[in-house]
PDB file of N, H, CA, C and O in Angstrom:
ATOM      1  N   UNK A   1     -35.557-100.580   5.060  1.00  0.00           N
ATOM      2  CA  UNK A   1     -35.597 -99.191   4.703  1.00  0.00           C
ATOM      3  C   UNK A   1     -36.835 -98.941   3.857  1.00  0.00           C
ATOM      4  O   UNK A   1     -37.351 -99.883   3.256  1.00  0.00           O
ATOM      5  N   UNK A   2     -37.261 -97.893   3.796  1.00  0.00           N
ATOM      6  H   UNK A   2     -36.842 -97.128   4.284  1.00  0.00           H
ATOM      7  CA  UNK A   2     -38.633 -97.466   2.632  1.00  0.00           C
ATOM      8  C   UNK A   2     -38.093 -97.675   1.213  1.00  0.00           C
ATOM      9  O   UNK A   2     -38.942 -97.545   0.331  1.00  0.00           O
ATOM     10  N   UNK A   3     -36.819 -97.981   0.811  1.00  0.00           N
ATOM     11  H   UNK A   3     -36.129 -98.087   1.527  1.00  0.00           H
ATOM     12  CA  UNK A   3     -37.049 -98.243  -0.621  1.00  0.00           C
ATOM     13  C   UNK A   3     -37.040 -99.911  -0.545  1.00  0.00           C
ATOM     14  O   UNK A   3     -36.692-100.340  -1.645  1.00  0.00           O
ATOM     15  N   UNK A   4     -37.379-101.257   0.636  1.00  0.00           N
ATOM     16  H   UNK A   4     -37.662-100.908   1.529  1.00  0.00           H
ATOM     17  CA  UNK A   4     -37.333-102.028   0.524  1.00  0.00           C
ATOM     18  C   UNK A   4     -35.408-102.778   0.775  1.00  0.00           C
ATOM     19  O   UNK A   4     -35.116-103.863   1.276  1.00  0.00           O
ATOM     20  N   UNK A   5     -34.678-101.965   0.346  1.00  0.00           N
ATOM     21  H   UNK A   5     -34.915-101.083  -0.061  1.00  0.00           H
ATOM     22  CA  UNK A   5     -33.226-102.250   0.785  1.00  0.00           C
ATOM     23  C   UNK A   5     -33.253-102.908   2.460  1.00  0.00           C
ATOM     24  O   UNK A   5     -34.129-102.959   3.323  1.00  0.00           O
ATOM     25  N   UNK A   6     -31.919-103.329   2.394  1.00  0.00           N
ATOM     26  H   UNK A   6     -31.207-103.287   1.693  1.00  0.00           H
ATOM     27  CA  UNK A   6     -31.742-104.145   3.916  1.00  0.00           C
ATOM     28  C   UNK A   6     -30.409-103.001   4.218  1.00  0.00           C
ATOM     29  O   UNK A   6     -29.403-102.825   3.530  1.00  0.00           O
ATOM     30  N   UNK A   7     -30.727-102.475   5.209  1.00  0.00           N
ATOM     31  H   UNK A   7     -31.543-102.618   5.768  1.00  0.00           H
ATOM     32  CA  UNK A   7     -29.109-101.335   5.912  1.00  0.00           C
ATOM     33  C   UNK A   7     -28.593-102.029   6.943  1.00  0.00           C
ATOM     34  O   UNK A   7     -29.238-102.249   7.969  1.00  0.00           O
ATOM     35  N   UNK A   8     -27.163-102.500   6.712  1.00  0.00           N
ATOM     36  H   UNK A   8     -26.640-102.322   5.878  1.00  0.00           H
ATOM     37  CA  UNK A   8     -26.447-103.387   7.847  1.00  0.00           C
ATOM     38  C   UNK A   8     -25.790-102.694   8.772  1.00  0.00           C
ATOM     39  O   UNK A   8     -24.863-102.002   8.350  1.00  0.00           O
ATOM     40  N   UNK A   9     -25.957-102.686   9.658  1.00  0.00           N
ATOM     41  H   UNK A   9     -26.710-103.248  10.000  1.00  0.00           H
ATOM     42  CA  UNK A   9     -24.988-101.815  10.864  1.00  0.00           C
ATOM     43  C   UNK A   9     -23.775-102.768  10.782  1.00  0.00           C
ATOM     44  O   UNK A   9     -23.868-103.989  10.653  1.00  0.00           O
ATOM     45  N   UNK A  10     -22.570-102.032  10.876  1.00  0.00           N
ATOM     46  H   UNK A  10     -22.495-101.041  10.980  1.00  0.00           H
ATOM     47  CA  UNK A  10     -21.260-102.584  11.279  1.00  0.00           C
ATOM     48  C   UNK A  10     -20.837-102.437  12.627  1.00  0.00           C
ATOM     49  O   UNK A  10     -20.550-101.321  13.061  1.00  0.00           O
ATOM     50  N   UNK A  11     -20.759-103.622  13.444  1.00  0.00           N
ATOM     51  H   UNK A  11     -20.992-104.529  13.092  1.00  0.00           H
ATOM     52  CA  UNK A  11     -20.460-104.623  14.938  1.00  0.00           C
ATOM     53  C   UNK A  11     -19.792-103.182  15.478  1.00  0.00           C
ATOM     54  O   UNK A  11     -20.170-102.648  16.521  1.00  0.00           O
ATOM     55  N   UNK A  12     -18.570-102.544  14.471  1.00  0.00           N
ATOM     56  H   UNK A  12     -18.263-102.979  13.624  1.00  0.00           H
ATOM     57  CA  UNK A  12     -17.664-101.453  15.880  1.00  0.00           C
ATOM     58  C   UNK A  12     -18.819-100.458  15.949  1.00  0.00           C
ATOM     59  O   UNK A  12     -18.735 -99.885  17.035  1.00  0.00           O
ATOM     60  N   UNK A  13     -20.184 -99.873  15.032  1.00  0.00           N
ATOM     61  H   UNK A  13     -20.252-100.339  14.149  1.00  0.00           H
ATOM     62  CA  UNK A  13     -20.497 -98.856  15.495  1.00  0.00           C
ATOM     63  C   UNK A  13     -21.608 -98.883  16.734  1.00  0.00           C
ATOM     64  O   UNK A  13     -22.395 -98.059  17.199  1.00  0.00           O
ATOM     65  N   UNK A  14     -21.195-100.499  17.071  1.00  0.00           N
ATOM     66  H   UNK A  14     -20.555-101.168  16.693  1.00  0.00           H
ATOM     67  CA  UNK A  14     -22.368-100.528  18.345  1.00  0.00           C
ATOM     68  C   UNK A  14     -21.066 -99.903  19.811  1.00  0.00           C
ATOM     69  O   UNK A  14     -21.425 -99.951  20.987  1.00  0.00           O
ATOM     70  N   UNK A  15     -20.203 -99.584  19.568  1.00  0.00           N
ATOM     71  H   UNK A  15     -19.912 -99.544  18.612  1.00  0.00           H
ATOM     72  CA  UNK A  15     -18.863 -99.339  20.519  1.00  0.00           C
ATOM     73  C   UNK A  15     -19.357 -97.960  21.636  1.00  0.00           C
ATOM     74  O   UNK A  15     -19.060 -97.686  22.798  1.00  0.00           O
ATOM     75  N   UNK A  16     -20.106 -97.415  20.761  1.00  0.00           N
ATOM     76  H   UNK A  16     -20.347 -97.638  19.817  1.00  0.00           H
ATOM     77  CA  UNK A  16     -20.216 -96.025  21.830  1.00  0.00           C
ATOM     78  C   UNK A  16     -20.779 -95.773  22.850  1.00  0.00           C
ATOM     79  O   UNK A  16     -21.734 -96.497  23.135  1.00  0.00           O
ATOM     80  N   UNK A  17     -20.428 -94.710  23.742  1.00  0.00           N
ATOM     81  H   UNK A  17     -19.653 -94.122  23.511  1.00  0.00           H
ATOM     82  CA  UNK A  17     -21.012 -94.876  24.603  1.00  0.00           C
ATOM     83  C   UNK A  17     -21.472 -93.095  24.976  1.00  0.00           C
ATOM     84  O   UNK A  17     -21.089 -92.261  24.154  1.00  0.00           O
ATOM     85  N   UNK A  18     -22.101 -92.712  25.938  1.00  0.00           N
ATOM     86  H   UNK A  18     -22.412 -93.389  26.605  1.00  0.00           H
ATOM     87  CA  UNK A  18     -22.096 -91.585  26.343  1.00  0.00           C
ATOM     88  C   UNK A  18     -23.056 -91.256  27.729  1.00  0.00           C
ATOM     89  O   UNK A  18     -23.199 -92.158  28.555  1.00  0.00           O
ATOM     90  N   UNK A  19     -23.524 -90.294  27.884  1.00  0.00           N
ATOM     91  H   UNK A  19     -23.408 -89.562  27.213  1.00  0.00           H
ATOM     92  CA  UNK A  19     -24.292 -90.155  30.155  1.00  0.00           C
ATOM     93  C   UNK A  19     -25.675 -89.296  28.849  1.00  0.00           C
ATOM     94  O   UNK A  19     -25.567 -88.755  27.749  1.00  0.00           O
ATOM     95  N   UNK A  20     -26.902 -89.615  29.826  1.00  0.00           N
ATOM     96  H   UNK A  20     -26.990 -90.055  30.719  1.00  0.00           H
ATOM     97  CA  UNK A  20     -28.076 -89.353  29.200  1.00  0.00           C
ATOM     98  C   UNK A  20     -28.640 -89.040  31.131  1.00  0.00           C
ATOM     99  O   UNK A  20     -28.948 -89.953  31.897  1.00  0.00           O
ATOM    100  N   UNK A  21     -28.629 -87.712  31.452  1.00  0.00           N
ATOM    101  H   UNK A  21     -28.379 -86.970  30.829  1.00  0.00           H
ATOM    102  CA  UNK A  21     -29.180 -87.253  32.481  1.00  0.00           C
ATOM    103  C   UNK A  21     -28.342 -87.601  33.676  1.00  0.00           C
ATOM    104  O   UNK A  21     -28.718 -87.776  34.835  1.00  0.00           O
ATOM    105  N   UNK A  22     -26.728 -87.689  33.004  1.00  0.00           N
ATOM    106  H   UNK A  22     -26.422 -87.547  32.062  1.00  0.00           H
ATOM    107  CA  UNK A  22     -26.045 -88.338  33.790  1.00  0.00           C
ATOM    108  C   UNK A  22     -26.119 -89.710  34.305  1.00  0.00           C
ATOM    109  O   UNK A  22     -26.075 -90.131  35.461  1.00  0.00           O
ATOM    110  N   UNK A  23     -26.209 -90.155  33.466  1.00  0.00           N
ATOM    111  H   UNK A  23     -26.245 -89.812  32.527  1.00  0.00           H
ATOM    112  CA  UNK A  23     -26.465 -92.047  33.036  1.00  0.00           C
ATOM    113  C   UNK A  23     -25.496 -92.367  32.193  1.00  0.00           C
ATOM    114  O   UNK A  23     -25.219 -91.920  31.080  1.00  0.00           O
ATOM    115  N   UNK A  24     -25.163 -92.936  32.642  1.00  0.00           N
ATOM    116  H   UNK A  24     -25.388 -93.300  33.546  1.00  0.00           H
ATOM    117  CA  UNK A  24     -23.561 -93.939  31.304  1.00  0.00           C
ATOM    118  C   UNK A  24     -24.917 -94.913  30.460  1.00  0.00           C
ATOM    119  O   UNK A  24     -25.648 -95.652  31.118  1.00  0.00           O
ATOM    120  N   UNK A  25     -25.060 -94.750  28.991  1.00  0.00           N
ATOM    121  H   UNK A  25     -24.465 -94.150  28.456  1.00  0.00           H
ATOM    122  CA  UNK A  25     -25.580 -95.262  28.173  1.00  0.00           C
ATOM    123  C   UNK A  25     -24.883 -95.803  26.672  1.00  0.00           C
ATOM    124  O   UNK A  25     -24.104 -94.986  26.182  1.00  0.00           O
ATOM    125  N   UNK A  26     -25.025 -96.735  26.108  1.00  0.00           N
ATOM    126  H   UNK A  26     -25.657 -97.399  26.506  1.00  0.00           H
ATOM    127  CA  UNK A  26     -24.917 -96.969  25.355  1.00  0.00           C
ATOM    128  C   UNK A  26     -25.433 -96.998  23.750  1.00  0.00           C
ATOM    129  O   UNK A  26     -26.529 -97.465  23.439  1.00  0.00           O
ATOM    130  N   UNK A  27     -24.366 -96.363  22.656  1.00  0.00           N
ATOM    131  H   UNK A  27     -23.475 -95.984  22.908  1.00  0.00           H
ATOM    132  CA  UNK A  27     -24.671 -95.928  21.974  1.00  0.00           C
ATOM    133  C   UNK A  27     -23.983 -95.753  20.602  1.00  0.00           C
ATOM    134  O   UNK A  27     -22.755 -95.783  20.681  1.00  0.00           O
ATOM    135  N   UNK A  28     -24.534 -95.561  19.252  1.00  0.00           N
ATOM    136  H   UNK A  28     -25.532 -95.537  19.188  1.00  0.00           H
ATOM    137  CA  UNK A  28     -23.661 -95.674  18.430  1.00  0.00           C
ATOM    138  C   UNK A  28     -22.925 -94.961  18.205  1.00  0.00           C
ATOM    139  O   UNK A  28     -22.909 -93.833  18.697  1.00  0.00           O
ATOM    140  N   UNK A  29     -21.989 -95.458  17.294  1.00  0.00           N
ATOM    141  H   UNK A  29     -22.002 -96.374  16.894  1.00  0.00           H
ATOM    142  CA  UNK A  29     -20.520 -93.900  17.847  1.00  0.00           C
ATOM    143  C   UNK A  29     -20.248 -92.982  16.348  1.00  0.00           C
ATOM    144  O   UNK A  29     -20.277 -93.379  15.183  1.00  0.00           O
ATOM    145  N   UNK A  30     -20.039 -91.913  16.787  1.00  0.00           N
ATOM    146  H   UNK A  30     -20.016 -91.591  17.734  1.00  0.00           H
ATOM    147  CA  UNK A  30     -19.883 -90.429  16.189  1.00  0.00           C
ATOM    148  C   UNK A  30     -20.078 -90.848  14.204  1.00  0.00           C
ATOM    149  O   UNK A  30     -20.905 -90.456  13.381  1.00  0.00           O
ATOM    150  N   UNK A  31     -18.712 -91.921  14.069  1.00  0.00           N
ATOM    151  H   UNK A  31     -18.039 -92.239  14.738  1.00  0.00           H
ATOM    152  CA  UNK A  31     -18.569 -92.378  13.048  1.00  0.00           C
ATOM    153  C   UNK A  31     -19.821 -93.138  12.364  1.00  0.00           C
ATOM    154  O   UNK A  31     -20.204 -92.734  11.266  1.00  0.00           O
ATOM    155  N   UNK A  32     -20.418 -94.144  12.938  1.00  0.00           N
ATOM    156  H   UNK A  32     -20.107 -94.473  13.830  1.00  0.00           H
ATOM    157  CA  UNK A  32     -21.260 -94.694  12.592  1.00  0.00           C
ATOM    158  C   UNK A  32     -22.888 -93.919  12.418  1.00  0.00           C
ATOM    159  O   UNK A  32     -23.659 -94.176  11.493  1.00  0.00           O
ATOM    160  N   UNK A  33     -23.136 -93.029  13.432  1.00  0.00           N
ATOM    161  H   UNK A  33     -22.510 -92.821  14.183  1.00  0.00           H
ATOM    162  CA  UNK A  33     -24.297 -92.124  12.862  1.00  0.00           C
ATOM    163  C   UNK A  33     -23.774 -91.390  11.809  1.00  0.00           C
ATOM    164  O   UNK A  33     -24.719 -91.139  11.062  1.00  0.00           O
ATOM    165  N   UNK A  34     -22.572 -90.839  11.295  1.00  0.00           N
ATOM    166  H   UNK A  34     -21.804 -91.043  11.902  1.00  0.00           H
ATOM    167  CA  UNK A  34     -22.164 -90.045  10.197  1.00  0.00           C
ATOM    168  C   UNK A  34     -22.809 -91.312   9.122  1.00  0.00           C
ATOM    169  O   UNK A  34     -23.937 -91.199   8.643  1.00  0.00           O
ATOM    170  N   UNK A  35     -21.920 -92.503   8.836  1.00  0.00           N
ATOM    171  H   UNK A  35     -21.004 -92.595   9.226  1.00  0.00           H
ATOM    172  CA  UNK A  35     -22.931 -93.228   8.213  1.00  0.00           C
ATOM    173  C   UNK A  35     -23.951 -93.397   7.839  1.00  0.00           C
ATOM    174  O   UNK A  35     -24.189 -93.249   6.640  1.00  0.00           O
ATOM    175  N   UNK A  36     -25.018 -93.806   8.818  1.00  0.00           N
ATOM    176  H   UNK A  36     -24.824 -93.927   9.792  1.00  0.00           H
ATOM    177  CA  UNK A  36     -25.953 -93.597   8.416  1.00  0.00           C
ATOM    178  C   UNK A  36     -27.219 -92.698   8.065  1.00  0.00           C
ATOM    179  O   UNK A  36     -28.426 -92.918   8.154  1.00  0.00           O
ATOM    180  N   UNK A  37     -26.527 -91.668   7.659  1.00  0.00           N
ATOM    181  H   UNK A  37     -25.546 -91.489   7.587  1.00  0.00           H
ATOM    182  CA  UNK A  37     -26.844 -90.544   7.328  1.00  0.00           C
ATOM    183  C   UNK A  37     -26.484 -90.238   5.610  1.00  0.00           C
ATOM    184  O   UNK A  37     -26.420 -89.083   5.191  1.00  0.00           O
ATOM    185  N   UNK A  38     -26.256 -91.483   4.682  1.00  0.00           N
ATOM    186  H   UNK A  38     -26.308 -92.422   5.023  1.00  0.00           H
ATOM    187  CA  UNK A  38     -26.237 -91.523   3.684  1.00  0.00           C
ATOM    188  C   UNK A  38     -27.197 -91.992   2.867  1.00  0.00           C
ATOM    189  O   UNK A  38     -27.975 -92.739   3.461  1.00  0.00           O
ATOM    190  N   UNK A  39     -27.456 -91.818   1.621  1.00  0.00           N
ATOM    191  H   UNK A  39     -26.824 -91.211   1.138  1.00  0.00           H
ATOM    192  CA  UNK A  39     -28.303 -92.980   0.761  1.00  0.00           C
ATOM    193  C   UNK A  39     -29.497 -92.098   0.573  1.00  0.00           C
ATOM    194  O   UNK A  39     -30.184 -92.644  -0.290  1.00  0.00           O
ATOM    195  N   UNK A  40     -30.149 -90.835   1.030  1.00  0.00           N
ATOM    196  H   UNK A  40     -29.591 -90.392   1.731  1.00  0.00           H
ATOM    197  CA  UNK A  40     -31.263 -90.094   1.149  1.00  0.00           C
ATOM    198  C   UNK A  40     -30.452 -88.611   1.211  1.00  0.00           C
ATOM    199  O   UNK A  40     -29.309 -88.413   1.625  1.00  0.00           O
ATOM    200  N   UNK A  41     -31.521 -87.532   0.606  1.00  0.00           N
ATOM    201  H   UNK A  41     -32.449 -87.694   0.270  1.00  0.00           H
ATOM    202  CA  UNK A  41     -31.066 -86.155   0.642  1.00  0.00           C
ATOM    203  C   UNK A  41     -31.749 -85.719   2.460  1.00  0.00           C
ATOM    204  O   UNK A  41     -32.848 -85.961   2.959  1.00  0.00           O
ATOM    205  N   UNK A  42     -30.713 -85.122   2.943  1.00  0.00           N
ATOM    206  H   UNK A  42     -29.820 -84.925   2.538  1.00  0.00           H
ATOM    207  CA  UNK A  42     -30.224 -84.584   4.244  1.00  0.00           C
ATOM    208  C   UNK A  42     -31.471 -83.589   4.270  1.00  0.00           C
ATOM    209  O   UNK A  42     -31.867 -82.961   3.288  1.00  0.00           O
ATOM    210  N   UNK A  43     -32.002 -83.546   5.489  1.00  0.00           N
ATOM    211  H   UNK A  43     -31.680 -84.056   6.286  1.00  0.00           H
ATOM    212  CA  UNK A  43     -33.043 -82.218   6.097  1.00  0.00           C
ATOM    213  C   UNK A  43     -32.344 -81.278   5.991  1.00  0.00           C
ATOM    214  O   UNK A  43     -31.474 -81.101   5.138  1.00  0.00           O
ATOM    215  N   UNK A  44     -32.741 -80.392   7.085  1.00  0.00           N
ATOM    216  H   UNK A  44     -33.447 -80.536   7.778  1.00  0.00           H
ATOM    217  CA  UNK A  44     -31.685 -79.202   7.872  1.00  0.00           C
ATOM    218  C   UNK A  44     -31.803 -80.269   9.694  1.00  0.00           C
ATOM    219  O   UNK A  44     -31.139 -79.978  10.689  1.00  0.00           O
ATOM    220  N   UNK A  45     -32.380 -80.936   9.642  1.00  0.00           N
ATOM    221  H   UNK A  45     -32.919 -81.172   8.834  1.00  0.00           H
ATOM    222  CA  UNK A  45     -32.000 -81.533  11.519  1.00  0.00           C
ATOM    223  C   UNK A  45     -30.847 -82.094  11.053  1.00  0.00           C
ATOM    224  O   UNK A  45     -29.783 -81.942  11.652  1.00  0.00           O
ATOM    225  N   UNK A  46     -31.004 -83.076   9.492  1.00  0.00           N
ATOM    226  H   UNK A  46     -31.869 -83.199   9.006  1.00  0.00           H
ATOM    227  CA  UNK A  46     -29.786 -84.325   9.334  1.00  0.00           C
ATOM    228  C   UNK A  46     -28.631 -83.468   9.625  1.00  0.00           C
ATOM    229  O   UNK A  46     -27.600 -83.794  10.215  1.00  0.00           O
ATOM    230  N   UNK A  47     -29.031 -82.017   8.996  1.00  0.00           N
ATOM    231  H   UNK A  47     -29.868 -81.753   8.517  1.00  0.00           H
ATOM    232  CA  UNK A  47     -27.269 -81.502   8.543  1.00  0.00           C
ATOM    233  C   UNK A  47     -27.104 -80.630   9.920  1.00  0.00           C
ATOM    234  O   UNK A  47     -25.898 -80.677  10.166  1.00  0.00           O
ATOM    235  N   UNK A  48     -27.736 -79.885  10.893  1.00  0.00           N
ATOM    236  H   UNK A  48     -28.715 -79.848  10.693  1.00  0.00           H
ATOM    237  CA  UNK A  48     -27.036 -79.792  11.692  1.00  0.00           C
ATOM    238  C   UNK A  48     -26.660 -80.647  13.313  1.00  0.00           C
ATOM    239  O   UNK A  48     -26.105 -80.332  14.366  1.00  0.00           O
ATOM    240  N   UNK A  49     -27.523 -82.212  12.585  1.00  0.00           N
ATOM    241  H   UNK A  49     -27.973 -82.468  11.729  1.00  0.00           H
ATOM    242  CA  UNK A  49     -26.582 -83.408  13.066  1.00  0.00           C
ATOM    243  C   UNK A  49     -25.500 -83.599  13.280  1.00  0.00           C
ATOM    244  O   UNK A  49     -24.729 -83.594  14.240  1.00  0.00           O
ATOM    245  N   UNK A  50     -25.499 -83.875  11.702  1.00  0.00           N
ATOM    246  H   UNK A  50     -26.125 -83.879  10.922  1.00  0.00           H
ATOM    247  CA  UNK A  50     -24.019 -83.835  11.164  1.00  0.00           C
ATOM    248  C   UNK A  50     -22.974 -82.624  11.348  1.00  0.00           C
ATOM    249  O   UNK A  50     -21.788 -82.945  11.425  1.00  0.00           O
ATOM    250  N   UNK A  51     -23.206 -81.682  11.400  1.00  0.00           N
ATOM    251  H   UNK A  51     -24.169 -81.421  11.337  1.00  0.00           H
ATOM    252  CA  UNK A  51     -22.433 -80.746  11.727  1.00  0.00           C
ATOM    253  C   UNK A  51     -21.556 -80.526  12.947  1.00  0.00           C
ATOM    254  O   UNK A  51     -20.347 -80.314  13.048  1.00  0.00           O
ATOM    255  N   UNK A  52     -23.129 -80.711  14.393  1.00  0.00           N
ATOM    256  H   UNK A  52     -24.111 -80.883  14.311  1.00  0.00           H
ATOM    257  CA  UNK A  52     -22.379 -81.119  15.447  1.00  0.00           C
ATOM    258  C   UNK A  52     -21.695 -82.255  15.534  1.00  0.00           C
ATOM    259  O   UNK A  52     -20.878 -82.210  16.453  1.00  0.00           O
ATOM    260  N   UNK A  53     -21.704 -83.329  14.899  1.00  0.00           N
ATOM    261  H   UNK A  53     -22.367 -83.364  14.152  1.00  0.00           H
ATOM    262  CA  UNK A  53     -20.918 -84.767  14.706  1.00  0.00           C
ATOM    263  C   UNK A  53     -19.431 -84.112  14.225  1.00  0.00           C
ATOM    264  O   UNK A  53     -18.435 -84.304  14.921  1.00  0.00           O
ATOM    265  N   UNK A  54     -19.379 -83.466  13.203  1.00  0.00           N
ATOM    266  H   UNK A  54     -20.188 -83.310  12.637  1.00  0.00           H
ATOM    267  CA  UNK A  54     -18.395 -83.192  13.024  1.00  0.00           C
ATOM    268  C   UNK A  54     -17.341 -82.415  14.151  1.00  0.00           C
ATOM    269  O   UNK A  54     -16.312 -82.858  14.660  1.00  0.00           O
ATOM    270  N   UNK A  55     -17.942 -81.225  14.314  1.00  0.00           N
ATOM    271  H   UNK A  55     -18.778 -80.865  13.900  1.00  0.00           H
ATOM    272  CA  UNK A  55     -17.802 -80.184  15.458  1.00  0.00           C
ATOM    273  C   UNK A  55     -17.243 -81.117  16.595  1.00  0.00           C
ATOM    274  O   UNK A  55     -16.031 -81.229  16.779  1.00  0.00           O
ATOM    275  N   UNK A  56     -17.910 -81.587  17.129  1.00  0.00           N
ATOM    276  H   UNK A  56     -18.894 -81.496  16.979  1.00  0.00           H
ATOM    277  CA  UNK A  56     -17.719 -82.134  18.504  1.00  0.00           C
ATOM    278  C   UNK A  56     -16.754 -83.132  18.708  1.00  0.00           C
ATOM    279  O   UNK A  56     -15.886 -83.127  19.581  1.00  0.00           O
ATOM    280  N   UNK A  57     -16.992 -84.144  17.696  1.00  0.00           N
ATOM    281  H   UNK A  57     -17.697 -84.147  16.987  1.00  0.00           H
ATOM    282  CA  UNK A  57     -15.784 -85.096  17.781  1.00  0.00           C
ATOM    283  C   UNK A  57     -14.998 -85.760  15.985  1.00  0.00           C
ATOM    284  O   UNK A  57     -14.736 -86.931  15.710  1.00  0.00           O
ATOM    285  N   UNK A  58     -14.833 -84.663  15.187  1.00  0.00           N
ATOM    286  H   UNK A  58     -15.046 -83.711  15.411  1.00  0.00           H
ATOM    287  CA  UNK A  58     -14.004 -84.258  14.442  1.00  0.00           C
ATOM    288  C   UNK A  58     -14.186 -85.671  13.276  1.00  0.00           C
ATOM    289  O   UNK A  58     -13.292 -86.181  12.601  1.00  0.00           O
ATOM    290  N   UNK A  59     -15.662 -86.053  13.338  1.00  0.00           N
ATOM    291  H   UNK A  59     -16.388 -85.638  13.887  1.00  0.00           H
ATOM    292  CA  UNK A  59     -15.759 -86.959  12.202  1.00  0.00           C
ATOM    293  C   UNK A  59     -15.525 -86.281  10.868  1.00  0.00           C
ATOM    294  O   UNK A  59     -15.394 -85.085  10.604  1.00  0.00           O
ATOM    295  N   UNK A  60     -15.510 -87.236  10.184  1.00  0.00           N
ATOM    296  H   UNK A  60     -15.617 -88.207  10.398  1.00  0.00           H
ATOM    297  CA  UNK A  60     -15.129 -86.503   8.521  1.00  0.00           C
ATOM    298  C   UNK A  60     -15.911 -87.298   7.931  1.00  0.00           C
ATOM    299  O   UNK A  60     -15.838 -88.512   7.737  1.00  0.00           O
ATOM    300  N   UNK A  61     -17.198 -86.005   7.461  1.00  0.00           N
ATOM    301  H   UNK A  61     -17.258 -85.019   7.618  1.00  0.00           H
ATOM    302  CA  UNK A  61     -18.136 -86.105   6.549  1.00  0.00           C
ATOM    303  C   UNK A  61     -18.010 -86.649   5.368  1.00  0.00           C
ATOM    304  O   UNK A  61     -17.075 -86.404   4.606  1.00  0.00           O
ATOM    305  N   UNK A  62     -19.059 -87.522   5.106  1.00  0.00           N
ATOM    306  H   UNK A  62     -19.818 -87.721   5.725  1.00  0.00           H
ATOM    307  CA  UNK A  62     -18.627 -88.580   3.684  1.00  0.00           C
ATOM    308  C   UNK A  62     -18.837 -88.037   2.548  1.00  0.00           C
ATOM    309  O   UNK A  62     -19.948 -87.535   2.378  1.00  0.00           O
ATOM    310  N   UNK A  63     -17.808 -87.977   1.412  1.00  0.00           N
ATOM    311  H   UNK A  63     -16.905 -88.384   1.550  1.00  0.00           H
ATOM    312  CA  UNK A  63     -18.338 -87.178   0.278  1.00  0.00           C
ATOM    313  C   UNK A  63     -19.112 -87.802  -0.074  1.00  0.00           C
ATOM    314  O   UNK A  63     -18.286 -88.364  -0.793  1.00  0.00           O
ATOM    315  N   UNK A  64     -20.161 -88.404  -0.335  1.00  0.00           N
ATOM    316  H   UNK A  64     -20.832 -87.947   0.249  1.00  0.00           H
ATOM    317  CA  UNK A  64     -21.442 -89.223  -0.988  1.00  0.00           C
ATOM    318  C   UNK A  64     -22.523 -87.991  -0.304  1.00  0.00           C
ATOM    319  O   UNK A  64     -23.395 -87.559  -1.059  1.00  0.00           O
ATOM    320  N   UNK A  65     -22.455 -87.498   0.981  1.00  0.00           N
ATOM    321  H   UNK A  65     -21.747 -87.849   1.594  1.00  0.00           H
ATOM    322  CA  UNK A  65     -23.696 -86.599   1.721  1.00  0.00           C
ATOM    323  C   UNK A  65     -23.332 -85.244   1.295  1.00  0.00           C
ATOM    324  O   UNK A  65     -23.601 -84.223   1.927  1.00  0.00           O
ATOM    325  N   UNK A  66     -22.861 -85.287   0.461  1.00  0.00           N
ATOM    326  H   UNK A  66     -22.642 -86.117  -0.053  1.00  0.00           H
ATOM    327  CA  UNK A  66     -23.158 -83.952  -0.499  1.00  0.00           C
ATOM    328  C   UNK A  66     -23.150 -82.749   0.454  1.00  0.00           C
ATOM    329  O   UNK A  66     -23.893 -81.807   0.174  1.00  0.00           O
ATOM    330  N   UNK A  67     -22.388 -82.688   1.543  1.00  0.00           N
ATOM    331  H   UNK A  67     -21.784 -83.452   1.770  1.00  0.00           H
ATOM    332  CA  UNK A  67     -22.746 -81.765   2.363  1.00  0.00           C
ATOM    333  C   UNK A  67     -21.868 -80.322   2.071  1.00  0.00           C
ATOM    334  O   UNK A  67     -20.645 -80.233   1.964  1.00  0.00           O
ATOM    335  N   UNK A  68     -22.941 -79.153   1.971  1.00  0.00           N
ATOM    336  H   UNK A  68     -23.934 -79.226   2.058  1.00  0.00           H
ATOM    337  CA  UNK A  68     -22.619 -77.954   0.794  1.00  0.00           C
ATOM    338  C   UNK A  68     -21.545 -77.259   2.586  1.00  0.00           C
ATOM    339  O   UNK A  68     -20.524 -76.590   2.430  1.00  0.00           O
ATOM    340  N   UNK A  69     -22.039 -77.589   3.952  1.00  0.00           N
ATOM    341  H   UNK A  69     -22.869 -78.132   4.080  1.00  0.00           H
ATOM    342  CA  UNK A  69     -21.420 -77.290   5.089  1.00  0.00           C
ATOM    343  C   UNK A  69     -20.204 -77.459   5.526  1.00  0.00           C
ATOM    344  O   UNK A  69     -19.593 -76.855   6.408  1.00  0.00           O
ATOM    345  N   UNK A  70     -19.718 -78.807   4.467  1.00  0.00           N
ATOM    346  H   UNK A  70     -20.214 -79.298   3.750  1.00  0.00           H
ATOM    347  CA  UNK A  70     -18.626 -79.387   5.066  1.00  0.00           C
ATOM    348  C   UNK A  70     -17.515 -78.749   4.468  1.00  0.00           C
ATOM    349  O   UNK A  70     -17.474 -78.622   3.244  1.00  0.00           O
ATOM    350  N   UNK A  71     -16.247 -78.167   5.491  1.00  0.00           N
ATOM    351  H   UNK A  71     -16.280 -78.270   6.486  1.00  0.00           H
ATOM    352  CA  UNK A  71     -15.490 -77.405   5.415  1.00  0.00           C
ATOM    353  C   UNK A  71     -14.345 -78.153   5.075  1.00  0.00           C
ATOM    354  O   UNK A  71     -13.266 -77.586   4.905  1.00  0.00           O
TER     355      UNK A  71
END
């Protein structure tokens, strides 16, 4: 990471999957990009990332991402 830290992905968030032009692809899942979306202050892309993350498949935003959106 730019502050020199090491960020570990956890093994289930390699689980996802989803179609990219109608392609079955593989990918990290809903939960795990909510993750890593911590540790740094959020854009406006991060947060309406996160928003559709939430929206779409009903992740629950981490209170650490300070998110002023999250309902």
């Amino acid at each position: 990471m730019e502050n020199g830290e090491v960020w570990v992905y956890e093994a289930a968030w390699f689980s996802g999957n989803g179609t990219l032009q109608g392609e079955p692809v593989r990918c990290l899942t809903a939960q795990g990009q909510a993750a890593c979306h911590t540790g740094y202050e959020l854009d406006e892309e991060d947060r309406r990332d996160m928003t559709a993350l939430r929206d779409r498949f009903g992740v629950d935003l981490l209170p650490e991402q300070g998110c002023p959106w999250r309902t």
